[in-house]
C-alpha positions as CSV (number, residue, x, y, z in Angstrom):
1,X,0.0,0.0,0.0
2,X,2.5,2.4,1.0
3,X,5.2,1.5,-2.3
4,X,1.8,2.2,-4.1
5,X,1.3,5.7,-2.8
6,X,4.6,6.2,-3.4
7,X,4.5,5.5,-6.8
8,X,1.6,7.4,-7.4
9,X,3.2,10.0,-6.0
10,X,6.3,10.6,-7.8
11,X,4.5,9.8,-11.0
12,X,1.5,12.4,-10.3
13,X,2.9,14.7,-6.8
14,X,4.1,17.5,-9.0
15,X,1.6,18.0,-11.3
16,X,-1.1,17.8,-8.6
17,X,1.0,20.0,-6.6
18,X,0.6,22.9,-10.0
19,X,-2.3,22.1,-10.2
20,X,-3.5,23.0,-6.7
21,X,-1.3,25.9,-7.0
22,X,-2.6,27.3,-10.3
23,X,-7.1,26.4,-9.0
24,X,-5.5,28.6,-5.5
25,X,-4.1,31.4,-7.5
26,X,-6.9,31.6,-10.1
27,X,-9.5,31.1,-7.5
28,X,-7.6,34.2,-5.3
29,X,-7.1,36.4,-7.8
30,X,-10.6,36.5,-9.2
31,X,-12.3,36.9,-5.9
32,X,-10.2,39.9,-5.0
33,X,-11.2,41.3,-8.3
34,X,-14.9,40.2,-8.4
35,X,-15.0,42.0,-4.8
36,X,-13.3,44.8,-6.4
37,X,-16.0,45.7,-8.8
38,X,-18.7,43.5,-6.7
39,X,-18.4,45.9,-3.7
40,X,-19.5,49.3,-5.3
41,X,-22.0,47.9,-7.3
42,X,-23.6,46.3,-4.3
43,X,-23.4,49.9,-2.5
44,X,-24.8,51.4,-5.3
45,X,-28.1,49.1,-5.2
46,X,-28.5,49.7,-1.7
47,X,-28.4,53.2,-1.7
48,X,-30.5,54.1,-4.6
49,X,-33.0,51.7,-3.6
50,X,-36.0,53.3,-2.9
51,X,-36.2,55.3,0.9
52,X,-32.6,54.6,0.8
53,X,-29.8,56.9,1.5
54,X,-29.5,58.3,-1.5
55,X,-32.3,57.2,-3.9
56,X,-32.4,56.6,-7.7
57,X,-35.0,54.8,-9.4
58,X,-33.4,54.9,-12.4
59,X,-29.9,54.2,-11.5
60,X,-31.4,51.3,-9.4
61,X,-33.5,49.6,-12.0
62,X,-30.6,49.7,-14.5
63,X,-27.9,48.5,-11.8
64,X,-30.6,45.3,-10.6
65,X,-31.1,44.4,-14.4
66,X,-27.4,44.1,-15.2
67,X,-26.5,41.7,-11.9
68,X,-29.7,39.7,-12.8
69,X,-28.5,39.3,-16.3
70,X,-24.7,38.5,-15.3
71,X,-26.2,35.8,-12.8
72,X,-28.6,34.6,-15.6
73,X,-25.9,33.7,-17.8
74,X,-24.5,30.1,-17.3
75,X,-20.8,29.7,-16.9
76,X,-19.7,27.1,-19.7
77,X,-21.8,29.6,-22.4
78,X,-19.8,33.0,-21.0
79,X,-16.6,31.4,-20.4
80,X,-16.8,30.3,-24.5
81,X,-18.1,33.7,-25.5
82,X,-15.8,35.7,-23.5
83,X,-13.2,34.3,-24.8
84,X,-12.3,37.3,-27.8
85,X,-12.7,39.8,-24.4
86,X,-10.1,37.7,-22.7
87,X,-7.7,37.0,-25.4
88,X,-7.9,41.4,-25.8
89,X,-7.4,41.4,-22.0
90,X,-4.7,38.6,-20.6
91,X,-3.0,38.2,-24.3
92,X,-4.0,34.4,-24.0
93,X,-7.5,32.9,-23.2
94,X,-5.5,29.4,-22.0
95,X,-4.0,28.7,-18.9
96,X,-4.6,30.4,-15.3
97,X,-4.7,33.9,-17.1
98,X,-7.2,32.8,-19.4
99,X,-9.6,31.7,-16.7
100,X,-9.4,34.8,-14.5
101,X,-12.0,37.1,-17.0
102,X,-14.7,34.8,-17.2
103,X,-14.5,33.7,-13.7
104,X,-14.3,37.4,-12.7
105,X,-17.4,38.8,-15.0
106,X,-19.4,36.0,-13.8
107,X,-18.4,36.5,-9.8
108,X,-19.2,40.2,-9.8
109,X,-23.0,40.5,-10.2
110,X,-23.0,37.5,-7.4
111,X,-21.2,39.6,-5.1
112,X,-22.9,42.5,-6.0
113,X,-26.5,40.9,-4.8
114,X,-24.9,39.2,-1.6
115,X,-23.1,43.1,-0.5
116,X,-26.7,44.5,-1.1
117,X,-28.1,41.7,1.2
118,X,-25.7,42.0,3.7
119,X,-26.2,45.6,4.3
120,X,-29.7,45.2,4.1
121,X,-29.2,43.4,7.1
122,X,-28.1,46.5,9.0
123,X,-29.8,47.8,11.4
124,X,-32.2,51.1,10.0
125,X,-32.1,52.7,13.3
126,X,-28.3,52.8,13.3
127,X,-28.2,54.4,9.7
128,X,-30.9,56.9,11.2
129,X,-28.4,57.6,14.3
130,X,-26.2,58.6,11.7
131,X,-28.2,61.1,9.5
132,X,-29.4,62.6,13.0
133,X,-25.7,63.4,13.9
134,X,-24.9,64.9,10.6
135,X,-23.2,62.5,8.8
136,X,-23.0,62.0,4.9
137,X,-23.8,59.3,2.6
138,X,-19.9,58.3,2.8
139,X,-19.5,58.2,6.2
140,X,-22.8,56.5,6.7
141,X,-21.6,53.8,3.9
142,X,-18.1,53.1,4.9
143,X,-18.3,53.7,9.1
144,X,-22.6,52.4,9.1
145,X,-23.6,49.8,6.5
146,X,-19.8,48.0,5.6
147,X,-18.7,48.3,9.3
148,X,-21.9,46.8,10.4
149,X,-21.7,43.5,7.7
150,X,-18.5,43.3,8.1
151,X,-19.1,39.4,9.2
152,X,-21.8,38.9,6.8
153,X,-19.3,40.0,3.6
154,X,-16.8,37.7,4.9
155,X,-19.0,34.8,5.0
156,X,-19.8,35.8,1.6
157,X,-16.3,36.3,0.3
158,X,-15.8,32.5,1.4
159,X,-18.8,31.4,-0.2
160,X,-17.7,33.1,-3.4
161,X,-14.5,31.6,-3.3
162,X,-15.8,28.3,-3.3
163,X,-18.5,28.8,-6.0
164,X,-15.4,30.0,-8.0
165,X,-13.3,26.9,-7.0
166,X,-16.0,24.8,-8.5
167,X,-16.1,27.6,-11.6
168,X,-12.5,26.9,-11.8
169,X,-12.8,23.1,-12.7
170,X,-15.3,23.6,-15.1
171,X,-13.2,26.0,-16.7
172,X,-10.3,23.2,-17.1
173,X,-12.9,21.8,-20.1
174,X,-11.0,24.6,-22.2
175,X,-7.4,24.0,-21.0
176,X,-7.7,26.8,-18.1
177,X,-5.5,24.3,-15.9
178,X,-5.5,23.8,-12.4
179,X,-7.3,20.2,-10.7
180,X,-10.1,20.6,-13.1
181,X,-8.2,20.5,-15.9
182,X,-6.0,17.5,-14.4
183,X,-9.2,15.2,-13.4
184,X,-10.8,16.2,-16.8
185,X,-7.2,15.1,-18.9
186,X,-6.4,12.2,-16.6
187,X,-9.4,10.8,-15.0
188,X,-12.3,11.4,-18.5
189,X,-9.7,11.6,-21.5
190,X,-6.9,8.9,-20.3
191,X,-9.7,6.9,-18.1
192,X,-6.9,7.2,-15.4
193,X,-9.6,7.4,-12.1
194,X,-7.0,7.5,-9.2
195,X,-5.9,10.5,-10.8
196,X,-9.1,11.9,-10.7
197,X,-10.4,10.6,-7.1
198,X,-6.8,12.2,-5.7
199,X,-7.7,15.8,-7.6
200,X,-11.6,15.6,-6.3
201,X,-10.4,15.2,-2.7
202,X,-8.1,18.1,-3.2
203,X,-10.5,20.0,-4.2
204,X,-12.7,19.2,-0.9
205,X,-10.1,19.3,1.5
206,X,-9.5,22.5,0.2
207,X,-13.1,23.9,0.2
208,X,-13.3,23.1,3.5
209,X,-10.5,24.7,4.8
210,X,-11.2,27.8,3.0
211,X,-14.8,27.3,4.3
212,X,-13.9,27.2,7.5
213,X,-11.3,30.2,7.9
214,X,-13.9,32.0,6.7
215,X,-16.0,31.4,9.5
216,X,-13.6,31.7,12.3
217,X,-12.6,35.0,10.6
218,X,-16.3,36.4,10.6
219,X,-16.7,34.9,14.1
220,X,-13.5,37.2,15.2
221,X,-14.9,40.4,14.1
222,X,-18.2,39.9,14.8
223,X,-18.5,42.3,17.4
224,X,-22.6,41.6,18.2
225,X,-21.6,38.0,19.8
226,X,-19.2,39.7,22.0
């Protein structure tokens, strides 16, 4: 048993080992940037929504019809027909650069309706403190509505993550690379399954982990179970 994982091992450790790196580093990178551009467009929804700090029917309307037709859009179809934008973008539309455009155009309306939910779950009377005290729609925003959900984005930045992680194996069926593009190769094409079984439990052990810090980290800063 153990000259067997051996053997496996020096046969398959490294590329497993690239491969976990590359799912980690596409997966990282395109959450940072989904939040990037996720972040204000969630604000934006909140705020223009209707008796909101700063309302705008039209600006709202517009903003709600472009996340629901990101999140519409399954993510096989836009990673194939993104792929002239990403080639424009990262040079390439292979490899861990050619996954990050896709993965990041189709995270961003997700994480723009989870930030509008989480500060939705703020507290109206502490937004109302607020305006009573004089403050503006930036302070209110950034010290109010983000400090308050501060636990409730985190959760959600882990939960993205790992909807990505899984977006990241499906996006090995165009040679993106990464454990999804190892279990597709090995385990489908070559009908090699312990390659495949190995990169599945990678994946997992990985969601879990990355699961988990995410809710010791909200759990931390959560200054209402205090």
């Amino acid at each position: 048993m153990i000259a067997t994982i051996q053997e496996f091992l020096g046969e398959y450790g490294e590329l497993l080992l690239d491969g976990t790196w590359d799912t980690l580093v596409m997966t990282t990178v395109s959450t940072f940037l989904a939040y990037v551009i996720g972040v204000p467009l969630g604000v934006l929804l909140t705020i223009s929504a209707p008796k909101a700090i700063w309302p705008h029917r039209i600006l709202h309307a517009v903003l709600g019809w472009i996340v629901n037709i990101g999140r519409s859009i399954p993510f096989i179809i836009l990673l194939v027909a993104l792929i002239p934008l990403t080639r424009l973008i990262m040079g390439t539309s292979l490899g861990v650069q050619g996954a990050i455009v896709p993965l990041v155009v189709s995270a961003a309306p997700f994480v723009g309706r989870m930030v509008e939910q989480s500060l939705a779950e703020v507290d109206g009377d502490l937004v109302e403190a607020a305006q009573s005290f004089g403050a503006g729609s930036w302070a209110i925003v950034t010290k109010v509505l983000l400090f308050e959900s501060l636990p409730s984005l985190i959760r959600g930045a882990a939960i993205t993550f790992i909807n990505l992680f899984g977006y990241s194996a499906m996006a090995g069926t165009v040679g993106a690379g990464g454990l999804g593009d190892i279990a597709i190769r090995y385990g489908y094409q070559r009908y090699q399954y312990d390659v495949m079984v190995v990169s599945v439990v990678l994946c997992v052990i990985l969601v879990q982990i990355f699961q988990s810090l995410g809710n010791v980290l909200a759990r931390r800063i959560d200054h209402h179970s205090r």
